[in-house]
Steps between C-alpha positions, in 0.01 A plus 500: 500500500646847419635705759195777436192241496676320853535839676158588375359181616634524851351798533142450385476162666460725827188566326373110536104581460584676152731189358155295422296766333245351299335590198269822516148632292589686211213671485303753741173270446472331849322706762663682780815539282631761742628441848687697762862484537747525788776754528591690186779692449395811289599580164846735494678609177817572718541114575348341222393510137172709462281512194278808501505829738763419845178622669113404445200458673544106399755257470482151311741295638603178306720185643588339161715149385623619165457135377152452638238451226260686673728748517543516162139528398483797784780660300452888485134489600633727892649744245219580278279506862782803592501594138110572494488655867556841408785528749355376817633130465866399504681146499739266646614164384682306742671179447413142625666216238386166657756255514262235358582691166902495532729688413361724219280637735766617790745662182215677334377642869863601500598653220154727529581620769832601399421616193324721689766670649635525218210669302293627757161333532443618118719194474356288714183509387567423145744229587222339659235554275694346232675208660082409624392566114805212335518284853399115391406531881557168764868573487570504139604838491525714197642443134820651472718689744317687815796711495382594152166605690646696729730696242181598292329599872837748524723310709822571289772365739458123485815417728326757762182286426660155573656622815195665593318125423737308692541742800365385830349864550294367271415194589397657848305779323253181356571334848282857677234475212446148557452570912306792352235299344484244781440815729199584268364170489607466162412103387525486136598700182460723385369622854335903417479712784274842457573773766330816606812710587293745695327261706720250506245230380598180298330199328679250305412266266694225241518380188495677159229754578401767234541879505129504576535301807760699645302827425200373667689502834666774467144714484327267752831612722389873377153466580586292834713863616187759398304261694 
């Protein structure tokens, strides 16, 4: 096993309950979709990659596996919810590669993350949205190089971009979003959170939802505050 996947294991196995994820709806179709949430942390553009306005009114939160075929069919569905909002909406992806689908899971994670440093969460953000367009999903990974994916998302320095991959900084920063989503009560992916950042309010819900889902509870959190 590579040095990156072993540390990376080690790490998440600390997160036992997660390690046996099962499959999840990919649809909003059953009833009571939504469900509360423990602890949260917030949504802040000075410690990770934010899509849409630093601050908002709402935050969609997202725990993704970028080799999870749910995750794939969710794809950029969050960013056309923060696209359509008008301003009052903004995003964050957060990363949660199950070891039941290996390696290409934990190096994609990686290199999104630090491809984001790289090229702000501009980069980020497309890195992702392409690797979940070409992913064969299950652990195949992508055609072709996902360095070439991260050059086209603007990470120019690829021996920067392998250190970054292989650095246990790294490794700890999916280590903290892992604990993260076990915090939240996070039991499958993708695993969407919707927040009210002025009343601090969150529901969460999984599977591939669509952007009308995740606008419906965004104004039933609107109308819940004028209430």
């Amino acid at each position: 096993m590579p040095p990156f996947l072993a540390a990376s294991a080690r790490l998440l196995a600390a997160a036992a309950t997660l390690a046996l994820i099962a499959a999840v709806p990919t649809t909003a179709q059953a009833t009571g979709l939504w469900h509360g949430a423990g602890p949260v942390v917030p949504v802040d553009a000075a410690l990770e990659p934010v899509y849409g306005p630093p601050a908002s009114d709402y935050s969609v939160i997202v725990w993704l596996d970028p080799e999870c075929p749910y995750c794939k069919m969710l794809g950029r569905t969050p960013e056309n919810v923060v696209d359509a909002s008008g301003g009052r909406v903004n995003l964050a992806v957060r990363m949660m590669p199950l070891p039941m689908h290996g390696q290409a899971a934990f190096v994609a994670a990686a290199t999104a993350i630090c491809v984001g440093q790289q090229a702000t969460a501009k980069g980020y953000y497309r890195f992702l949205d392409r690797y979940l367009q070409l992913t064969r999903t299950n652990g195949a990974g992508v055609p072709g190089s996902v360095d070439a994916l991260a050059q086209e998302a603007g990470a120019s320095d690829l021996a920067r971009l392998s250190a970054c991959v292989h650095a246990p900084e790294t490794v700890q920063t999916l280590g903290r979003e892992y604990e993260a989503a076990s915090t939240a009560g996070v039991t499958g992916t993708p695993a969407i959170v919707v927040r009210d950042n002025r009343s601090g309010l969150v529901a969460m819900a999984e599977g591939a939802l669509d952007a009308a889902d995740i606008s419906r509870m965004i104004q039933a959190m609107g109308a819940q505050k004028a209430d």
